[in-house]
C-alpha positions in Angstrom: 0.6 -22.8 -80.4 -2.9 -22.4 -79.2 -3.5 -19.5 -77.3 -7.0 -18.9 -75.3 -8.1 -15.6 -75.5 -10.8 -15.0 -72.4 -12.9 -11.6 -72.9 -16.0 -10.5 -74.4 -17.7 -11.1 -77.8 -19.7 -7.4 -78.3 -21.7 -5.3 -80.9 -20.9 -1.9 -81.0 -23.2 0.5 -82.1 -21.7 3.5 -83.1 -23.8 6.4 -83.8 -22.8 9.7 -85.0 -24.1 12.8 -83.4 -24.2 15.6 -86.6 -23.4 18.8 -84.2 -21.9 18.9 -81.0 -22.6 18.2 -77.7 -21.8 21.5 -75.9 -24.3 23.0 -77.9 -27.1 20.5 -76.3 -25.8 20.4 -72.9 -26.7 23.5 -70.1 -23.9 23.1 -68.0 -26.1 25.1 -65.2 -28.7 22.4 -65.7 -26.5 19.6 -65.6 -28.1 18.3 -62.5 -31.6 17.4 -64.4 -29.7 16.5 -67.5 -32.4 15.6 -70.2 -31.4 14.9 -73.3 -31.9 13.2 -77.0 -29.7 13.5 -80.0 -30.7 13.0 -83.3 -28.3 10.4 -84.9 -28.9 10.0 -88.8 -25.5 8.0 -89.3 -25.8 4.2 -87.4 -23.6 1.5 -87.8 -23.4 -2.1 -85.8 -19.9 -3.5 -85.4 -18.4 -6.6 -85.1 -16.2 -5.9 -81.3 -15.8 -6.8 -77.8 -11.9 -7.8 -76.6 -11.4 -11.3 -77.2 -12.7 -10.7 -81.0 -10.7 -8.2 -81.9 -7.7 -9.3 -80.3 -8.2 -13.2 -82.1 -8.8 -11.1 -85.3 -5.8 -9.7 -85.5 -3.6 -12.3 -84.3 -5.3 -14.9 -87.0 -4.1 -11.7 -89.0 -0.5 -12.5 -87.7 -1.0 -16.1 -88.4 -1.3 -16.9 -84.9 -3.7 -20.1 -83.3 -6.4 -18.1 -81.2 -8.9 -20.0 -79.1 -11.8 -17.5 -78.1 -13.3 -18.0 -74.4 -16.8 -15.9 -74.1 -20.4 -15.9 -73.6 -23.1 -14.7 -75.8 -26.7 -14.3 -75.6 -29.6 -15.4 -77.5 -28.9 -12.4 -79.8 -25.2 -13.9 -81.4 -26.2 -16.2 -84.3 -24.6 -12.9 -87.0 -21.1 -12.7 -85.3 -21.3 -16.6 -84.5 -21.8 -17.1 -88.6 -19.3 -14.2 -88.7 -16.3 -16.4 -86.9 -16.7 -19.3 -88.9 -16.6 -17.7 -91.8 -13.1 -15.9 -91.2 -12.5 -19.5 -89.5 -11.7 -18.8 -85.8 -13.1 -21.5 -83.7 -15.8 -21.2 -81.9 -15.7 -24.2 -79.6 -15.5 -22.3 -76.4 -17.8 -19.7 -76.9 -20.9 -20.3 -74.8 -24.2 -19.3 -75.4 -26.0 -18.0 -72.3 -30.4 -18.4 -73.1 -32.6 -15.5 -72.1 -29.2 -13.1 -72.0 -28.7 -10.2 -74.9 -24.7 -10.6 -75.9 -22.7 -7.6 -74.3 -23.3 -4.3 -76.7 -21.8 -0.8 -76.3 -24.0 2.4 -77.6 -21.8 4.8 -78.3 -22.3 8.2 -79.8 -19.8 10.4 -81.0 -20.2 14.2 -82.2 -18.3 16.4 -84.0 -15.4 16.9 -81.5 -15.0 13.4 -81.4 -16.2 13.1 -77.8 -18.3 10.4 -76.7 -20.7 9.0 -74.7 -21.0 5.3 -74.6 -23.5 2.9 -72.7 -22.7 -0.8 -72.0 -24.8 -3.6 -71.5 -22.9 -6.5 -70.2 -25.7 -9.3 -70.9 -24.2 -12.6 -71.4 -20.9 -11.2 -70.1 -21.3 -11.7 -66.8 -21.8 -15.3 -67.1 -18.2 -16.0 -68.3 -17.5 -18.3 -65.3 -19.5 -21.0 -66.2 -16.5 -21.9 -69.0 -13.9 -23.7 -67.5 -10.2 -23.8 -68.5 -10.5 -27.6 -68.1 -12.6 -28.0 -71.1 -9.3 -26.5 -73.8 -6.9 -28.7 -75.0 -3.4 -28.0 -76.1 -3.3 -24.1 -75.0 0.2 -22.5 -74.1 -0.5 -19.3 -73.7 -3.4 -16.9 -72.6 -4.8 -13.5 -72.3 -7.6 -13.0 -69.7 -9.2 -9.4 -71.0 -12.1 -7.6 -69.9 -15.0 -10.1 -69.0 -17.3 -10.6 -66.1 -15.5 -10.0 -62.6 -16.5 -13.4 -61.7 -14.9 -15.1 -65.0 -11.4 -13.0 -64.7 -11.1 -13.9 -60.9 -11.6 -17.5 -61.9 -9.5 -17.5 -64.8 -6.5 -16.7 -63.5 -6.6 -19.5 -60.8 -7.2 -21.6 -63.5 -4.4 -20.5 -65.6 -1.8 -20.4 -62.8 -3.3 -24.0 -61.8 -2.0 -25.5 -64.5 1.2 -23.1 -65.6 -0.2 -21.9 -69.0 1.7 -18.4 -69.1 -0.7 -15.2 -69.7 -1.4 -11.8 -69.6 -3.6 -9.7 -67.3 -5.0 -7.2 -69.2 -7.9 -5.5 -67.1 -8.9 -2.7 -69.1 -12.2 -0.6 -68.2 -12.2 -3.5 -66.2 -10.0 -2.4 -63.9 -12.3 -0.5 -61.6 -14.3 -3.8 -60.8 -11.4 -5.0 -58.5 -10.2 -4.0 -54.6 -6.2 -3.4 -55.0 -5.5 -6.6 -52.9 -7.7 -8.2 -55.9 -5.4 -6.3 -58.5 -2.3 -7.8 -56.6 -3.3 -11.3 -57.0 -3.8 -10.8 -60.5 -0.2 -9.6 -61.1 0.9 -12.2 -59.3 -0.5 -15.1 -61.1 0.6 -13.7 -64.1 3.2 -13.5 -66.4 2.6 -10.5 -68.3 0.2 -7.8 -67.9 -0.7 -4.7 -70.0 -2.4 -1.6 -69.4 -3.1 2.0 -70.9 -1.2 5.2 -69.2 -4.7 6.1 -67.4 -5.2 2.3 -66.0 -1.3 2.7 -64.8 -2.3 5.2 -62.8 -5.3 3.6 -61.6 -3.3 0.5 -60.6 -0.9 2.3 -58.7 -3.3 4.3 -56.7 -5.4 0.8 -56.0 -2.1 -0.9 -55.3 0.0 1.4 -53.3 2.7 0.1 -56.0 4.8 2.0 -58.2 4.7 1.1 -61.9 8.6 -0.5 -61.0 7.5 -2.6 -58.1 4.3 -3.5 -60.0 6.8 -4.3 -62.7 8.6 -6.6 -60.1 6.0 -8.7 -60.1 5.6 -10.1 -63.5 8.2 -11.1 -66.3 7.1 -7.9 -68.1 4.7 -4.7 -67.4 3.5 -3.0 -70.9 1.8 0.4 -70.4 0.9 1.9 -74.1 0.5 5.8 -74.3 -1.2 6.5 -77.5 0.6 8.4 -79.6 3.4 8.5 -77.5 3.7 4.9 -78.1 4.7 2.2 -75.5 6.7 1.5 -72.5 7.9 -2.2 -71.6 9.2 -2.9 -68.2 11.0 -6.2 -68.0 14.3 -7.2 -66.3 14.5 -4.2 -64.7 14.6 -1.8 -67.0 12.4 -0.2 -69.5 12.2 -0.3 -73.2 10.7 2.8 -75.1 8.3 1.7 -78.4 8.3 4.3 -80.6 4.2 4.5 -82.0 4.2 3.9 -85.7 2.8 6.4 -88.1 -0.5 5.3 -89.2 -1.5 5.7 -92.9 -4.6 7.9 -91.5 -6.4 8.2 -87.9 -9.8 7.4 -88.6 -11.0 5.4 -85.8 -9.1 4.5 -82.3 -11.6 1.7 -81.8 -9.9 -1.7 -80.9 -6.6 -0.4 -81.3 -5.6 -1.2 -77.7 -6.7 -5.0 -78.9 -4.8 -5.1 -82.1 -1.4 -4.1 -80.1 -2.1 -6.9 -77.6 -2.1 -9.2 -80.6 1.1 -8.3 -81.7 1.9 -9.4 -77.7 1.1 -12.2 -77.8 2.5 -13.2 -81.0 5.5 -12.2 -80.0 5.4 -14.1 -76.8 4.3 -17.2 -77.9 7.3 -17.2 -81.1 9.6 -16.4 -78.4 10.5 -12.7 -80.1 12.6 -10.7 -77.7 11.2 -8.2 -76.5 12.0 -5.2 -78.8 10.6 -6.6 -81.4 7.9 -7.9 -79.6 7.0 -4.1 -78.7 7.8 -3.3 -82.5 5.1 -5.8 -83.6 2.7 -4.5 -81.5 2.9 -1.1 -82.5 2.2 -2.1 -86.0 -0.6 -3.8 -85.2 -1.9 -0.7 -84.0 -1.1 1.6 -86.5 -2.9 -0.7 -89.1 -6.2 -0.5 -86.9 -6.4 3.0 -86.2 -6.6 3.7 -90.2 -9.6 2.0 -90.6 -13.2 1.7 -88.7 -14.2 -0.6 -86.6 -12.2 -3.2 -84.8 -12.0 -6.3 -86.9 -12.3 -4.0 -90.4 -9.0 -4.1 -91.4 -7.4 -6.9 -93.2 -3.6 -7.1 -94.2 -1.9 -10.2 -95.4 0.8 -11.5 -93.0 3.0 -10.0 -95.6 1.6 -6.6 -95.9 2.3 -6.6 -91.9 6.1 -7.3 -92.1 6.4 -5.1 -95.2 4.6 -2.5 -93.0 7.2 -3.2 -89.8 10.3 -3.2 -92.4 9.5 0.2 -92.9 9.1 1.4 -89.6 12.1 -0.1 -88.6 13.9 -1.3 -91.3 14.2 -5.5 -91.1 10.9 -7.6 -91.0 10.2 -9.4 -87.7 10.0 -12.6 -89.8 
């Protein structure tokens, strides 16, 4: 089963600050903030949502179909997704654009600052649904506020199921906006902050938000997932990872886990289960599309959480 994934193709460019912020930052002069951090470590990832989440669910031996725009800037991940053979059919270059890239520098503490240029991003609405063939299922991710309204027409226009999964781009959108979305769709997913967010924008409890689509995931980090279907709510335990060394992409690697369970037809449970392996394999390693289990090594690795393989 094909399944289009619609987001962003990004380099991230992680940098790592030696010291720690607070020790830089006058919080009396914090109104003519002027600063510069020396950054010996650099290192330019391979990211953006709709590559991480294909990543992992080729990983899962899934069919993805990415949907993006790239600038003039792409031809390294471009040679990158044909070599680890996802298709790159529907990816679109845009001339005279840089591809979207986050700068993100981290300290000691682990807090962050991070800068995103959306370049070619914002462009996402000149691809058209119409131009795939023989997709099922979808996931419209962060992208250009244009390209997400647009998508989701399209996808209810011709009933291929999908998931809304706004992200940080959330904010773009009015609450009537937001309500559309969750209408359209058939699944959506969000983080415990972008609940919140959602209900404030909405007026809408998580339950009546939950109402609206065949299932509402909300992931909490550590303190795993919630899954609101049918109307009740199934608790995801979070899987102990083999070390926390980088939370980058995690969020993307659990929605691939989503939709492979979706588009198999796993119930629910398991579905969550899947998930939450996926996650707990990313968060061990750096970088988004870094770490790279066999499809054997993933149900060995959900047998023992759980103790039966999904498959």
């Amino acid at each position: 089963m094909n399944t289009l994934i619609c987001g962003s193709l990004a380099f991230d460019n992680i940098m790592v600050f030696p010291d720690r912020f607070k020790n830089h930052i006058l919080p009396e002069q914090i109104h003519i903030l002027n600063v510069a951090f020396l950054v010996p470590e650099m290192r330019r990832e391979y990211g953006g949502c709709a590559g991480n989440i294909a990543y992992n669910l080729k990983l899962l031996g899934g069919q993805p179909l990415i949907m993006a725009t790239v600038g003039d800037d792409a031809a390294p991940y471009l040679e990158r997704l044909d070599q680890i053979g996802l298709s790159r059919q529907h990816v679109r270059r845009i001339p005279g654009c840089f591809t979207a890239q986050a700068f993100i520098t981290t300290d000691l503490d682990d807090n962050q600052i991070t800068a995103f240029h959306p370049g070619a991003m914002s462009f996402s609405h000149l691809n058209k649904l119409e131009q795939t063939s023989g997709v099922k299922l979808g996931i419209i991710a962060p992208d250009g506020r244009e390209g997400m309204l647009q998508r989701a027409g399209e996808f209810a226009a011709v009933g291929v199921p999908f998931i809304f999964d706004p992200g940080q781009g959330l904010p773009m959108f009015t609450g009537d906006e937001l309500l559309d979305f969750m209408r359209l769709a058939n699944y959506a997913c969000v983080n415990d902050y972008e609940a919140k967010l959602l209900c404030d924008r909405t007026g809408r409890s998580l339950e009546q938000l939950a109402g609206e689509v065949e299932a509402l995931i909300v992931t909490r980090g550590g303190a795993g997932s919630d899954i609101y279907t049918g109307g009740v709510c199934q608790r995801i335990p979070c899987v102990t990872a083999d070390a926390v060394i980088d939370p980058t992409g995690c969020g993307d690697a659990y929605r691939a886990g989503l939709l492979y369970g979706i588009a198999n037809g796993f119930d629910w449970l398991t579905t969550g289960r899947l998930a939450a392996v996926m996650g707990a394999i990313k968060v061990a390693h750096r970088g988004g599309q870094n770490h790279q289990p066999s499809r054997e090594e993933i149900a060995a690795r959900y047998q023992r959480a759980f103790g039966s393989a999904p498959w």
